[in-house]
N, C-alpha and C positions, 0 to 999 in steps of 0.2 A: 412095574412095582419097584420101589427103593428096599435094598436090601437094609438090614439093621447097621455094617459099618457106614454105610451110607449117608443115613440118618446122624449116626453119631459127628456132628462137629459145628460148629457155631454159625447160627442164621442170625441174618441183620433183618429189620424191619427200615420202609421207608424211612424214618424218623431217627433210626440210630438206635433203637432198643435192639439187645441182644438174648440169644434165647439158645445156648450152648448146653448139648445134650451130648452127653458121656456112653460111652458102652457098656457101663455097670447099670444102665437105667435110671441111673440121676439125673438131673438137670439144675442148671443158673440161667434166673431171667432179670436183665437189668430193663426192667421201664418199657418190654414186648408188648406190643400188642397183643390183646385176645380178643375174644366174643364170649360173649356170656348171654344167653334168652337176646333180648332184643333192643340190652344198649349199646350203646355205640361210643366208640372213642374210648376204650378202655384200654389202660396199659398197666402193668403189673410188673413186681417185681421179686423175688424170694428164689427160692428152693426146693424141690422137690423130686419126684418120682416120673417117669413116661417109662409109654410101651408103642410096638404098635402094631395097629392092626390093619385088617383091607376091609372092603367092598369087593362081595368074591364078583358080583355082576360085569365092575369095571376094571378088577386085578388091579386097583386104586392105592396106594399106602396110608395106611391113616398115620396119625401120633399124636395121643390121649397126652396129657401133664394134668398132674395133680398137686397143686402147690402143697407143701407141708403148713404155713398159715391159712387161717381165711384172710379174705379180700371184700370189705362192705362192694356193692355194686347198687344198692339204692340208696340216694341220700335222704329221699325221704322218711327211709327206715333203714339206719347204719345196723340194724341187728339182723337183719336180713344178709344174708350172707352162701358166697357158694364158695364150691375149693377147687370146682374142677370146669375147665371152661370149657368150650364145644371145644372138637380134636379139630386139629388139621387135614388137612389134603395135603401128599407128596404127589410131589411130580417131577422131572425131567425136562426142561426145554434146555437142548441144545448143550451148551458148556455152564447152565444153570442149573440148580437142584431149586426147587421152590417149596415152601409150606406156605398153604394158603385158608383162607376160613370167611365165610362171609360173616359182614357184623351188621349189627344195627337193625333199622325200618327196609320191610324186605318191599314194602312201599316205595321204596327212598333207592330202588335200582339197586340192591344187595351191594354197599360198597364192601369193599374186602380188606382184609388183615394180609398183607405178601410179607413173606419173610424168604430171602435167598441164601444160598450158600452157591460157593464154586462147584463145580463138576471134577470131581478127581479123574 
């Protein structure tokens, strides 16, 4: 399990979006990836609030963000709207910290959201 200073300091996602979480329980997200229900390809950008939690089964770290705007996610209907997208998974491999999240069609081989940070 990731401890909270842990947590605290800035994850890259494949594509370059960044998703820097503070010790006061703030966060900045430039263009991160998330998951939200079951689209996929979604990135996101603004300001807000995290905490985090576990999965006592797996002693797992979660990390909840909750943007301060909404974010439309269907364009078929832009007034549909969420503010808070699935939480992540922490984890540990090696000299890596990772938050991870599956997105999309769970159809479609869960592809994933990885966001890294170094290993202090």
């Amino acid at each position: 399990m990731l401890e909270p200073a842990e947590l605290a300091t800035t994850w890259t996602d494949a594509d370059g979006g960044t998703l820097t979480l503070e010790q006061d329980g703030t966060f900045t997200a430039d263009e991160v990836c998330v998951a939200v229900g079951w689209y996929a390809g979604l990135t996101w950008s603004g300001t807000g609030t995290w905490q985090q939690g576990s999965r006592s089964r797996t002693k797992q770290s979660l990390v909840s963000v909750s943007f301060d705007a909404d974010h439309p996610v269907d364009t078929y209907h832009p007034e549909t709207v969420e503010r808070r997208p699935d939480p992540y998974a922490a984890l540990r491999q090696g000299k890596v910290m990772k938050l991870w999240v599956a997105v999309g069609d769970p159809d479609n081989d869960y592809p994933n959201c990885v966001l890294t940070s170094p290993a202090s």
